[in-house]
The first five atom37 places (N, CA, C, CB, O) and aatype in JSON, in Angstrom:
{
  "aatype": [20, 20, 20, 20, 20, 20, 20, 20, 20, 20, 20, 20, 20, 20, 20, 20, 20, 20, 20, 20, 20, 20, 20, 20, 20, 20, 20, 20, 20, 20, 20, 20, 20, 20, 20, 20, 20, 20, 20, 20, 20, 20, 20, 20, 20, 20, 20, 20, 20, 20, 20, 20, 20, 20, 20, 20, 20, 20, 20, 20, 20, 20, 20, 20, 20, 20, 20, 20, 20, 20, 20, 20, 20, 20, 20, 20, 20, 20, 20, 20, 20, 20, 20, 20, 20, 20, 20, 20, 20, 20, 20, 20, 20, 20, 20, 20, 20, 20, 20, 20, 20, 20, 20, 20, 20, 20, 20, 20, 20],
  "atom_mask": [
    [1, 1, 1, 1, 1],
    [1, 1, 1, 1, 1],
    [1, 1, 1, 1, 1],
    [1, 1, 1, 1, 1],
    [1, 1, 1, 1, 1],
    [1, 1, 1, 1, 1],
    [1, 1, 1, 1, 1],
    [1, 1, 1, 1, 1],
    [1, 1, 1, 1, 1],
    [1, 1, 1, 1, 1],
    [1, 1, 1, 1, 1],
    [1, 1, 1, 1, 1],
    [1, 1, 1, 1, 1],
    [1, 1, 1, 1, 1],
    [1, 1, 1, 1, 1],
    [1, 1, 1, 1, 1],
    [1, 1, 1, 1, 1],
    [1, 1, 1, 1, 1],
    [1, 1, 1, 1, 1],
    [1, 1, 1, 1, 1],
    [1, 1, 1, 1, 1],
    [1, 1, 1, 1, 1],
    [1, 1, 1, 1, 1],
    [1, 1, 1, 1, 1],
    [1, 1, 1, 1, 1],
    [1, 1, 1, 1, 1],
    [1, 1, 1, 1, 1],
    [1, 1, 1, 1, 1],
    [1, 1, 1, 1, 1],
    [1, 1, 1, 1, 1],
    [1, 1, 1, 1, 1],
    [1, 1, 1, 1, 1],
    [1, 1, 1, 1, 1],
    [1, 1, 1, 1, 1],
    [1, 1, 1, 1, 1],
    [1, 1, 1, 1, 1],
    [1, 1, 1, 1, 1],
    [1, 1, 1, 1, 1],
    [1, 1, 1, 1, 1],
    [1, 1, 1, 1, 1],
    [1, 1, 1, 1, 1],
    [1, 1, 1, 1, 1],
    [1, 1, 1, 1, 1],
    [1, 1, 1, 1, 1],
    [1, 1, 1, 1, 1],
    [1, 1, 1, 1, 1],
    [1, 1, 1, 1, 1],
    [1, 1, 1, 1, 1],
    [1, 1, 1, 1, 1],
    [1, 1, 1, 1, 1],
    [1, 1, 1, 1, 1],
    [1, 1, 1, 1, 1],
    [1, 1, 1, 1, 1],
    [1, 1, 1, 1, 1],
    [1, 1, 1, 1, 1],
    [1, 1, 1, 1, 1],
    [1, 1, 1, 1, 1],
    [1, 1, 1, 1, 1],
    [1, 1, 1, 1, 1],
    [1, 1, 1, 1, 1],
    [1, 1, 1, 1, 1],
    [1, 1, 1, 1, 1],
    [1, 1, 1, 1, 1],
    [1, 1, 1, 1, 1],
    [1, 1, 1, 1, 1],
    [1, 1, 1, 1, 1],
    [1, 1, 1, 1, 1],
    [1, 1, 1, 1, 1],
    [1, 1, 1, 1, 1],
    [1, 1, 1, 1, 1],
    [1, 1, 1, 1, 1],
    [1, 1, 1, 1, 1],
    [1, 1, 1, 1, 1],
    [1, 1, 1, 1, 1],
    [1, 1, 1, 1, 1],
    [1, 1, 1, 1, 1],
    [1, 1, 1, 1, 1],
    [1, 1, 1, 1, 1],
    [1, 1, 1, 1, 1],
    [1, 1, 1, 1, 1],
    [1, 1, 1, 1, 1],
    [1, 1, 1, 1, 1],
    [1, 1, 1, 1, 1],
    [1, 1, 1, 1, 1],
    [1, 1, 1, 1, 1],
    [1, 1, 1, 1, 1],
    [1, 1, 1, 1, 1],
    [1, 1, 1, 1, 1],
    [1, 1, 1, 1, 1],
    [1, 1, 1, 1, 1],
    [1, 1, 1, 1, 1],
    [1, 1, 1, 1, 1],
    [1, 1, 1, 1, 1],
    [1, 1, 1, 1, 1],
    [1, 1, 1, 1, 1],
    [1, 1, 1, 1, 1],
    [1, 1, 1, 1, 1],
    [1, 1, 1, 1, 1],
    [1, 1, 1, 1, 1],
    [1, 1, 1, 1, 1],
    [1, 1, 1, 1, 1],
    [1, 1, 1, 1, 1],
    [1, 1, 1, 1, 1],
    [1, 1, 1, 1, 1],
    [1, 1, 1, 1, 1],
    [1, 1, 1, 1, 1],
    [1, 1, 1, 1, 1],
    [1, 1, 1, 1, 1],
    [1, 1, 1, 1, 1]
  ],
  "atom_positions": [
    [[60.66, -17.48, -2.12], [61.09, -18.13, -3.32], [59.9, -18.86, -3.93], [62.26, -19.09, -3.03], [59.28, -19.7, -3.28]],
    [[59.59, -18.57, -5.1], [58.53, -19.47, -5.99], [58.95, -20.91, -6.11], [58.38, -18.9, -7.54], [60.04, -21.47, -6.23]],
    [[57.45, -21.4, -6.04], [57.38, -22.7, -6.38], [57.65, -23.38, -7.78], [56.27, -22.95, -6.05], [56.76, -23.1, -8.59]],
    [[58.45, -24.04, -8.17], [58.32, -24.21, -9.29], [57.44, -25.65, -9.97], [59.59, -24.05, -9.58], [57.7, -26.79, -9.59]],
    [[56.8, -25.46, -10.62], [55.76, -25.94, -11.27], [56.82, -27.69, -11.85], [55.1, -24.52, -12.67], [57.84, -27.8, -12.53]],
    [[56.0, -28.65, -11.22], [55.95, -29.8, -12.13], [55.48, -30.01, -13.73], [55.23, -30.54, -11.48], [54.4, -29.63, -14.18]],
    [[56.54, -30.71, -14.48], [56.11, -30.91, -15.41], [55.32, -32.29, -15.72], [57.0, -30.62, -16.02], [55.67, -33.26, -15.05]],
    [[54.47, -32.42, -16.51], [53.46, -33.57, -16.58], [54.05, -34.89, -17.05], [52.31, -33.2, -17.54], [54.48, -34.85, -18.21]],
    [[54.16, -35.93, -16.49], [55.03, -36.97, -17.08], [53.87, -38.19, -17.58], [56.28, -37.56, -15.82], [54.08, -39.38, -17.85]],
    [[52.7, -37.5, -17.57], [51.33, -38.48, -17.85], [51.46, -38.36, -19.63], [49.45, -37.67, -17.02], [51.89, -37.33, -20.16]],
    [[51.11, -39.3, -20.26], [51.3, -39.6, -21.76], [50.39, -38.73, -22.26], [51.06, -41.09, -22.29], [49.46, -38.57, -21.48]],
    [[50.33, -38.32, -22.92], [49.17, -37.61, -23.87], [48.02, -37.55, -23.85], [49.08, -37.9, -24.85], [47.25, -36.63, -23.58]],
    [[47.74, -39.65, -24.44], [46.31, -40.18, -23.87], [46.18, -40.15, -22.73], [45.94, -41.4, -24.11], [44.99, -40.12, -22.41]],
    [[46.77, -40.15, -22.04], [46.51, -40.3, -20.67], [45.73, -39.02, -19.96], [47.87, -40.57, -20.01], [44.66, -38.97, -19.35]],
    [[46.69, -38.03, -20.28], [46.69, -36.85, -19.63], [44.76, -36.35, -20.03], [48.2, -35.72, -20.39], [43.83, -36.11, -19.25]],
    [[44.81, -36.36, -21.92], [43.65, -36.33, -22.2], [41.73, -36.95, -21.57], [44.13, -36.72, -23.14], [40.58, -36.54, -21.72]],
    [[42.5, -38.24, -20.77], [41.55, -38.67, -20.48], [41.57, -38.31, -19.08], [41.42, -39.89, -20.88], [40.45, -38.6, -18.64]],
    [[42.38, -37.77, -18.08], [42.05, -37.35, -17.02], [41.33, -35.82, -16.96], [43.17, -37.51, -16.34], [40.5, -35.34, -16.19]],
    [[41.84, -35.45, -17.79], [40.9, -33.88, -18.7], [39.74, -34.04, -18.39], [40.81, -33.68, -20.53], [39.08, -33.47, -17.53]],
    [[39.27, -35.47, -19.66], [37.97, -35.43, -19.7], [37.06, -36.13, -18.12], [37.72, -36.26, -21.13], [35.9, -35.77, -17.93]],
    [[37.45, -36.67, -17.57], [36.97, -37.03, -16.55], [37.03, -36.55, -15.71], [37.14, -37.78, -16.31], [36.21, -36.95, -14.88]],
    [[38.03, -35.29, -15.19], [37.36, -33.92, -14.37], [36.59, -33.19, -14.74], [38.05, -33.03, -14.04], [35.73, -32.96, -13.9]],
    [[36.44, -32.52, -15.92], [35.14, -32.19, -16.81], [33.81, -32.55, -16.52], [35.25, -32.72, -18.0], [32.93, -31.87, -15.99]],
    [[33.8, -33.68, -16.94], [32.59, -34.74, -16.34], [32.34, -34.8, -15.08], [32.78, -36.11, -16.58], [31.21, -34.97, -14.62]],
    [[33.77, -34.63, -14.17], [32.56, -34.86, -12.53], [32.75, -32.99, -12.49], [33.57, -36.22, -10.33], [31.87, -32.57, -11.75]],
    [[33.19, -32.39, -12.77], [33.09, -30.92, -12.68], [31.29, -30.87, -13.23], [34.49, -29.98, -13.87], [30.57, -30.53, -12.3]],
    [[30.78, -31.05, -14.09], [29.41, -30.87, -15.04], [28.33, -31.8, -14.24], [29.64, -31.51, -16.87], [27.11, -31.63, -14.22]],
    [[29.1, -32.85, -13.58], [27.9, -33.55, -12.68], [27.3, -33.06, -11.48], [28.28, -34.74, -12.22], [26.15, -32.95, -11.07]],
    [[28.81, -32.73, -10.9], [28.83, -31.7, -9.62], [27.99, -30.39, -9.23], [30.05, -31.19, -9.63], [27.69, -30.09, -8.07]],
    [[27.6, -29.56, -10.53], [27.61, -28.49, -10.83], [25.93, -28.38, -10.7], [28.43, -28.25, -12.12], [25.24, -27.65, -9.98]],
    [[25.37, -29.95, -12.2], [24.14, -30.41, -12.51], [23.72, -30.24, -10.77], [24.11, -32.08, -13.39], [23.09, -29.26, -10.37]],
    [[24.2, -31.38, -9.82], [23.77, -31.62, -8.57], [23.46, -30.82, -7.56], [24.43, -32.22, -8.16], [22.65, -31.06, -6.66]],
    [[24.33, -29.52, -7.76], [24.09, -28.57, -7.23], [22.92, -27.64, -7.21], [24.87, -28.17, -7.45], [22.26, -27.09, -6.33]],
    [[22.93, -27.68, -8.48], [21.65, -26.41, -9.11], [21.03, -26.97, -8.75], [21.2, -25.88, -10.55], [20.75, -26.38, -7.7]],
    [[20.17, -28.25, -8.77], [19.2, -29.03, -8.62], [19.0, -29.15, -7.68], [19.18, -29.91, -9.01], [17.84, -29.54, -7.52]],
    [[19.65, -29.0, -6.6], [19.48, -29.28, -4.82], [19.1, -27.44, -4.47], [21.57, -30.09, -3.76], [18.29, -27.0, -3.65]],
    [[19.92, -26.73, -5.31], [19.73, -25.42, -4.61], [18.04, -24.78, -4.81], [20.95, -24.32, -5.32], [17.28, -24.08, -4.16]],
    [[18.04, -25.68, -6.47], [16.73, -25.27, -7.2], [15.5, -25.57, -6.44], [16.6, -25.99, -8.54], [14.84, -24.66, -5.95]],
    [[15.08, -27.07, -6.3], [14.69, -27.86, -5.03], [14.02, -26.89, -4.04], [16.01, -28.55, -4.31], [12.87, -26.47, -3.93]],
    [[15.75, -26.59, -3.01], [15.39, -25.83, -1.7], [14.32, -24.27, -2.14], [17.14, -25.33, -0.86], [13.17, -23.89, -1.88]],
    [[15.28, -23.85, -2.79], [14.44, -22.43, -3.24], [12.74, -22.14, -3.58], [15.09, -22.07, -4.56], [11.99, -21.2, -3.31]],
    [[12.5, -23.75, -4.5], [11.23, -23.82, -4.53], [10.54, -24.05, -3.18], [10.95, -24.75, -5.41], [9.55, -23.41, -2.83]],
    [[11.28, -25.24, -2.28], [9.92, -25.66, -0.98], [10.35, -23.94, -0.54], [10.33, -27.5, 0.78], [9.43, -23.73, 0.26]],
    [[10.88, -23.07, -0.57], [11.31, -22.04, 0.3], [10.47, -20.7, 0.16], [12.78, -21.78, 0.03], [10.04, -19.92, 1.01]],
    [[10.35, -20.75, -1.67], [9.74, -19.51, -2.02], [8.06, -19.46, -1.48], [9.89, -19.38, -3.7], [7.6, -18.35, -1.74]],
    [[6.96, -20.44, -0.75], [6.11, -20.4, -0.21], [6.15, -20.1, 0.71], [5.68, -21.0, -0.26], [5.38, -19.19, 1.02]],
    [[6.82, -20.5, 1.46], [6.94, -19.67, 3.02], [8.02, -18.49, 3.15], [7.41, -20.8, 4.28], [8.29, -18.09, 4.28]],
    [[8.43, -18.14, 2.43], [9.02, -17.24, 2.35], [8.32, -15.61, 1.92], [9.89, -17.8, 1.6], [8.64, -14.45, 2.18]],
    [[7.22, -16.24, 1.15], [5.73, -15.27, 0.75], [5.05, -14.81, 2.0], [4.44, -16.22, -0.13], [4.83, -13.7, 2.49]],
    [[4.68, -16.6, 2.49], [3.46, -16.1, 3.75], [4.71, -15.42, 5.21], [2.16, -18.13, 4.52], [4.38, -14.62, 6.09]],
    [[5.64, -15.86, 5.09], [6.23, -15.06, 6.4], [6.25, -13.32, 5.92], [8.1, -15.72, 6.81], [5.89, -12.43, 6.69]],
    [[6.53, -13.17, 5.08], [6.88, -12.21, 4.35], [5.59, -11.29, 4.53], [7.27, -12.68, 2.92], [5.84, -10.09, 4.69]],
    [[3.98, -11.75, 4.52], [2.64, -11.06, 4.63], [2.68, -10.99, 6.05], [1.3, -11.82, 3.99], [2.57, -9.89, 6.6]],
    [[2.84, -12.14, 6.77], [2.69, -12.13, 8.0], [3.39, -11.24, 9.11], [2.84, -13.2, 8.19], [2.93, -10.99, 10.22]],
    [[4.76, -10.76, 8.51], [5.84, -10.2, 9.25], [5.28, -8.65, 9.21], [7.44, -10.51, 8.52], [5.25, -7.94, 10.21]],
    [[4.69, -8.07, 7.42], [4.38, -6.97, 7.26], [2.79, -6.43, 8.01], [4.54, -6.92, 5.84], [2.32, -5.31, 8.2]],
    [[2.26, -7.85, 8.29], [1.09, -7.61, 9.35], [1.65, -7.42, 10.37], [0.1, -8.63, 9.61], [1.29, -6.42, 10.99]],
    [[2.41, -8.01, 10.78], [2.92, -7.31, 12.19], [3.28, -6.31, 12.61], [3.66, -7.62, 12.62], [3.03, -5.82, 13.72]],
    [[4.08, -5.78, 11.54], [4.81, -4.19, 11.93], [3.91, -3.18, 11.4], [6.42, -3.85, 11.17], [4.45, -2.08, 11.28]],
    [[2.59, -3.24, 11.01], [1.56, -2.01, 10.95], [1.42, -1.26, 11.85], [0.39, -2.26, 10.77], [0.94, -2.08, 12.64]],
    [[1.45, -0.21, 12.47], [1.54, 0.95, 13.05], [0.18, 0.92, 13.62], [1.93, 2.11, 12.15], [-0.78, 1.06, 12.87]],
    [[0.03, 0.75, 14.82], [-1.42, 0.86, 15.1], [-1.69, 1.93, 15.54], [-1.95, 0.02, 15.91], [-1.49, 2.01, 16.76]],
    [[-2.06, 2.78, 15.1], [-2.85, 4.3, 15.4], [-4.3, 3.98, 16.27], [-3.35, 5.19, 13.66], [-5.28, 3.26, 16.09]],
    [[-3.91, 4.78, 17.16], [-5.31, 5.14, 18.22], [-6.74, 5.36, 17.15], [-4.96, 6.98, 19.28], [-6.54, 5.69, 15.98]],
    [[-7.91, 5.18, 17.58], [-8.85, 4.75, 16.86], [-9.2, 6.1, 16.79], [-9.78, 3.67, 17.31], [-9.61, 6.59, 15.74]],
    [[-9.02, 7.09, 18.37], [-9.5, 8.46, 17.98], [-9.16, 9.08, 16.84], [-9.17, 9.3, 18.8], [-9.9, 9.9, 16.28]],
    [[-8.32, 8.8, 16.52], [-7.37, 9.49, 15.08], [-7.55, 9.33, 14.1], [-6.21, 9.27, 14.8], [-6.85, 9.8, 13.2]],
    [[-8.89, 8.39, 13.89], [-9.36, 7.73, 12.41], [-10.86, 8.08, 12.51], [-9.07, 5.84, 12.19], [-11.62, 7.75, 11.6]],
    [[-11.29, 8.72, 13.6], [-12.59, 8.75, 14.18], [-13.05, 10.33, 13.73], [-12.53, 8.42, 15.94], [-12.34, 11.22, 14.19]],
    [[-14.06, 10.69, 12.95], [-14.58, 12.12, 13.12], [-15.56, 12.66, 14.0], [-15.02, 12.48, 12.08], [-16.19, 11.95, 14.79]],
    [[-15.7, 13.78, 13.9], [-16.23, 14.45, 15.21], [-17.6, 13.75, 15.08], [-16.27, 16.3, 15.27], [-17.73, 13.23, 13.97]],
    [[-18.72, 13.59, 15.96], [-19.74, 13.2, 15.75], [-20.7, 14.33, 15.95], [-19.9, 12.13, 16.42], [-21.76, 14.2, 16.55]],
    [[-20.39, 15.15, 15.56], [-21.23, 16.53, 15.95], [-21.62, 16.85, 14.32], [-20.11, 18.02, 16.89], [-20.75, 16.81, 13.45]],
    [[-22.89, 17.14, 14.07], [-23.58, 17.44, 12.46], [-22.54, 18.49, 12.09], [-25.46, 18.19, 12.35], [-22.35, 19.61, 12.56]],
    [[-21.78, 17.7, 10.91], [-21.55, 18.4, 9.75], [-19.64, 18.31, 9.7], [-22.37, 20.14, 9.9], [-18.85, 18.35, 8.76]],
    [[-19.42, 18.16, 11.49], [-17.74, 18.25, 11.62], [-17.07, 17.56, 11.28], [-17.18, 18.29, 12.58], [-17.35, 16.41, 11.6]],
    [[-16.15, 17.7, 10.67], [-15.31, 16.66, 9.97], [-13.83, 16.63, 10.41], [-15.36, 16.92, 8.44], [-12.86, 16.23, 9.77]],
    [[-13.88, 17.08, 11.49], [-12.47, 17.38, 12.57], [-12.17, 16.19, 13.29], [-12.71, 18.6, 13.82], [-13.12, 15.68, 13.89]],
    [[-11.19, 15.69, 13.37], [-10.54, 14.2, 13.91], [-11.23, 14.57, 15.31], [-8.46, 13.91, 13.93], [-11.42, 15.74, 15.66]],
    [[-11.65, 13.23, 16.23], [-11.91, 12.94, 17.33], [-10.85, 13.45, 19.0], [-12.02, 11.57, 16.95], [-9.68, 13.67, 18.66]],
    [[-10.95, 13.54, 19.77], [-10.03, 13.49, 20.8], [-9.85, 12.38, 21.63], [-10.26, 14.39, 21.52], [-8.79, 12.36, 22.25]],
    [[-10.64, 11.44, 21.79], [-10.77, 10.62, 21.59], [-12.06, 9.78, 22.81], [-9.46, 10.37, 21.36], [-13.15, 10.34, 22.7]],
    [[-12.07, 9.07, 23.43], [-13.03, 8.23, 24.16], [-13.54, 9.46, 25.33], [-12.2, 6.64, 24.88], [-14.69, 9.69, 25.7]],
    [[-12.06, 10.26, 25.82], [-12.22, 10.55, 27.05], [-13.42, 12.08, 26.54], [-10.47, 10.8, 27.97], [-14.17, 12.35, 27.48]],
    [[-13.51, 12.5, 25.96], [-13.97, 13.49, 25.62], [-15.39, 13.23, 24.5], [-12.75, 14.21, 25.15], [-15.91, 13.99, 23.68]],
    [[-15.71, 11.73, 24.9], [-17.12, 11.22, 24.07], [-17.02, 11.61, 22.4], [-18.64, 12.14, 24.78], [-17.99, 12.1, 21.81]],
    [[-15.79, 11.33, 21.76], [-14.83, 11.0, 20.52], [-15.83, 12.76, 19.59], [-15.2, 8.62, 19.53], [-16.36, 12.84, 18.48]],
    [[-15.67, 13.92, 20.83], [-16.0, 15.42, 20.18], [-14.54, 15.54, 19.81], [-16.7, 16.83, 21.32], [-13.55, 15.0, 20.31]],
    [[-14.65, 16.23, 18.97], [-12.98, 17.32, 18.53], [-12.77, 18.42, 19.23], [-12.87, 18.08, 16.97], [-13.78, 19.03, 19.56]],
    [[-12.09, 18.71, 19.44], [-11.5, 19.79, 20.01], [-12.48, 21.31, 20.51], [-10.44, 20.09, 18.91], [-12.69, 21.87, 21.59]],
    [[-12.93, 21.55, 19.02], [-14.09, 22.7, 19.25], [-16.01, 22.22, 20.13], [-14.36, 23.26, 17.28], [-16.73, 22.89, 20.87]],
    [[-16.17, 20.9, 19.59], [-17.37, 20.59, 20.47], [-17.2, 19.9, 21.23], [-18.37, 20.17, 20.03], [-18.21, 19.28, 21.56]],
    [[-15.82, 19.52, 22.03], [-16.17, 18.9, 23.23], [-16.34, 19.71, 24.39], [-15.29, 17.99, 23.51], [-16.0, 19.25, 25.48]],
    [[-16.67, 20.48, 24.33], [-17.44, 21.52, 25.72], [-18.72, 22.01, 25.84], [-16.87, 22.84, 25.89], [-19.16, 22.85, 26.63]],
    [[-19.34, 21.31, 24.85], [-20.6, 20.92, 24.96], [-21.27, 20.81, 26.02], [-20.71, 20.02, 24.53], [-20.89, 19.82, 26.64]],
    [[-22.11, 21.36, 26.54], [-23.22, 20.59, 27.53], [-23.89, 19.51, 27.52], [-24.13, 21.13, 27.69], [-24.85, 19.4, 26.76]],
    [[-23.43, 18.23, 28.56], [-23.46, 16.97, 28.56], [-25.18, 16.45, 27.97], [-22.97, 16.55, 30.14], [-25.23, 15.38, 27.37]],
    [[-26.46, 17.23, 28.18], [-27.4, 17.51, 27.59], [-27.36, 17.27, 26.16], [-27.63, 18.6, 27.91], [-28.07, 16.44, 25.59]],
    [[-26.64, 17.91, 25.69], [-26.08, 18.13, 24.62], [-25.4, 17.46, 23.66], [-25.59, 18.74, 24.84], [-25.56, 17.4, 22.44]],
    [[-24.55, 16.91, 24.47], [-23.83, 16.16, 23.84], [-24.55, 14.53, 23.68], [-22.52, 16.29, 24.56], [-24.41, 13.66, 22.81]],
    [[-25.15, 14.56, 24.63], [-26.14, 13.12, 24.6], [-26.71, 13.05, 23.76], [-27.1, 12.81, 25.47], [-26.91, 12.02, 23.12]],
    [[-27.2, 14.31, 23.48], [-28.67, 14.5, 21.95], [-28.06, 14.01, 20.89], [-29.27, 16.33, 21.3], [-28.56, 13.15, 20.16]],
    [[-26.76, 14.6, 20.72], [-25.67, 14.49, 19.1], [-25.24, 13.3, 19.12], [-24.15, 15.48, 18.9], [-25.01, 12.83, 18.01]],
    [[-25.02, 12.54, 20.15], [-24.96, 11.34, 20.02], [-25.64, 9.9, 19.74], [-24.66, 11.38, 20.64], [-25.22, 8.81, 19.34]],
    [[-26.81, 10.37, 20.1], [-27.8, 9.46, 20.12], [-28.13, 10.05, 18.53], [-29.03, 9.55, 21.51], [-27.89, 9.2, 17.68]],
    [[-28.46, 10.9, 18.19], [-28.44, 11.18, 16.81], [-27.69, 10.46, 15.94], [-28.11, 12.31, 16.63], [-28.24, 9.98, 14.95]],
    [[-26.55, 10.32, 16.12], [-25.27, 9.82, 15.5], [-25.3, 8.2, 15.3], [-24.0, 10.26, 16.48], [-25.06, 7.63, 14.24]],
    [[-25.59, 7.68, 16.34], [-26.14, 6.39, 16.17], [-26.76, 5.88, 15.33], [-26.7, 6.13, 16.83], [-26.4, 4.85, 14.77]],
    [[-27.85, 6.52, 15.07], [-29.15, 5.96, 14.19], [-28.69, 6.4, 13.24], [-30.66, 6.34, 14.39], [-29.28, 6.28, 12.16]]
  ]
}
């Protein structure tokens, strides 16, 4: 069963001026709000930047160095294998250790 609604027994003026004075703390309330939220958001939006750089430094993918490394043999431009194989690629690491010393020491300088 519905509720049925009171009728207002407040005078006119009356009623009018309780209007206006929820209005008013409704518009103060509102002012106070934004301003506190505004506030937080600002001290927030600075660290919210640097966590934000800092977080995306973290989750970088660290790839093995062989994998960024080219062959060190004149002219190859074939990714590395990496440390264990004195950072040759695939085709010159069977090099004769002779050999491979020369291209290296080359490579250096």
């Amino acid at each position: 069963m519905p509720r049925q609604r009171r009728v207002s027994t407040l005078s006119p003026e009356l009623s009018s001026l309780a209007n206006s004075f929820a209005e008013a703390v409704a518009q103060l309330v509102e002012r106070t709000i934004a301003d506190r939220v505004g506030a937080r958001v600002s001290t927030l939006a600075g660290r919210t930047i640097a966590k934000t750089s800092r977080a995306t430094n973290r989750r970088k993918v660290h790839r093995p160095a062989h994998t960024l490394r080219a062959c060190p043999f004149g002219g190859c431009q074939e990714p590395s294998k990496g440390p264990r194989y004195s950072w040759f690629c695939a085709a010159h690491r069977e090099l004769p250790e002779g050999e491979r010393a020369k291209v290296l020491a080359a490579a250096t300088t």
